[in-house]
C-alpha positions in Angstrom: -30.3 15.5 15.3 -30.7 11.9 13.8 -34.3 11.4 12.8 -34.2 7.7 12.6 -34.3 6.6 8.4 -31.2 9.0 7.9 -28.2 8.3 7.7 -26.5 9.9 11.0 -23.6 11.2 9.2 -23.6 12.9 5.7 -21.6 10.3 4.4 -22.2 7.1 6.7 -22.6 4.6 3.5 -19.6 5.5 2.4 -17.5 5.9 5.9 -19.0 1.8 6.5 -17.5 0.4 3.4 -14.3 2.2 4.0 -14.3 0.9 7.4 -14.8 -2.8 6.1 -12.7 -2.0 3.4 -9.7 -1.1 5.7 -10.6 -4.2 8.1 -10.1 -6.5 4.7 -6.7 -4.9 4.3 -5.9 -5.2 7.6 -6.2 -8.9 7.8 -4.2 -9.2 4.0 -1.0 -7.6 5.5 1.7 -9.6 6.9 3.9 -8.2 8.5 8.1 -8.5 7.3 9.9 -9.8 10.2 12.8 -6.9 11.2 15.6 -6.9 8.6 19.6 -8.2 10.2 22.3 -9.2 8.9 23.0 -11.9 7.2 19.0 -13.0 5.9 19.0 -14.7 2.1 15.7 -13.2 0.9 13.9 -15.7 -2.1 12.6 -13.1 -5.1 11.3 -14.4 -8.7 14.1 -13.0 -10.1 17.1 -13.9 -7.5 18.2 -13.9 -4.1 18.8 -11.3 -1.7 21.2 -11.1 0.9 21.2 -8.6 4.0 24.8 -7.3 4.9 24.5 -4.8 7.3 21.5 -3.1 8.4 21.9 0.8 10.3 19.6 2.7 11.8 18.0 4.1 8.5 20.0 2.6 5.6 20.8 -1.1 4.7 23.4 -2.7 2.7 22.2 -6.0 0.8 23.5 -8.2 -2.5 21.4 -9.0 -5.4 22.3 -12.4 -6.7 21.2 -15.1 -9.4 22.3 -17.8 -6.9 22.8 -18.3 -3.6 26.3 -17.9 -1.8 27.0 -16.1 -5.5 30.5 -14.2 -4.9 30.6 -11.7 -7.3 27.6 -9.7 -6.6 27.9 -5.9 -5.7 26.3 -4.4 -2.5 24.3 -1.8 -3.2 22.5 0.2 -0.4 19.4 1.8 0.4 16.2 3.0 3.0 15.4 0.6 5.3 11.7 1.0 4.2 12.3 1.3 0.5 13.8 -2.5 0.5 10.8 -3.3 2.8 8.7 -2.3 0.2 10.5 -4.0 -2.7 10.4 -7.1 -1.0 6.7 -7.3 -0.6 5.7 -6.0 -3.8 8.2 -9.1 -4.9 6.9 -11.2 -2.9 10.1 -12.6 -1.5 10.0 -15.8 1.4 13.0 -15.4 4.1 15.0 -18.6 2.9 17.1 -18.2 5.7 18.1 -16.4 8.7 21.3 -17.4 9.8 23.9 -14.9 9.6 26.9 -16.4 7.6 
């Protein structure tokens, strides 16, 4: 039974600030539009361009330039380019498909 000056719960202090803290995150996330083919991704380092996308794996090129030719396509999870391209930071420079 709450007896007014305690704390409710054991650990309400800290359950608050992870509350706010999640709220904080919540509105710092924006979300990746879908991947499909044919999006030129901007990165610090290059360009990435979406060649097919499936229903768990993605194709894509890593290029210097875009509209570079030789440039291998490499594939991978669906979620683990998601992640790359946020932690790079990359802006959708187009979406056209080619």
């Amino acid at each position: 039974m709450w007896t007014g000056g305690e704390p409710k719960y054991r650990n309400e202090r800290n359950h608050l600030g992870n509350c706010l803290i999640q709220l904080d995150m919540k509105k710092s996330k924006k979300p990746l539009p879908p991947l499909e083919k044919g999006q030129l991704w901007k990165t610090d380092t290059g360009y990435i361009q979406i060649w097919c996308v499936g229903k768990r794996l993605v194709d894509y090129k890593m290029m210097k330039r875009p509209g570079q030719k030789a440039a291998r396509t490499q594939g991978t999870r669906i979620d683990t380019l998601k992640k790359y391209l946020k932690t790079q930071k990359a802006v959708l420079a187009n979406s056209s498909p080619p």
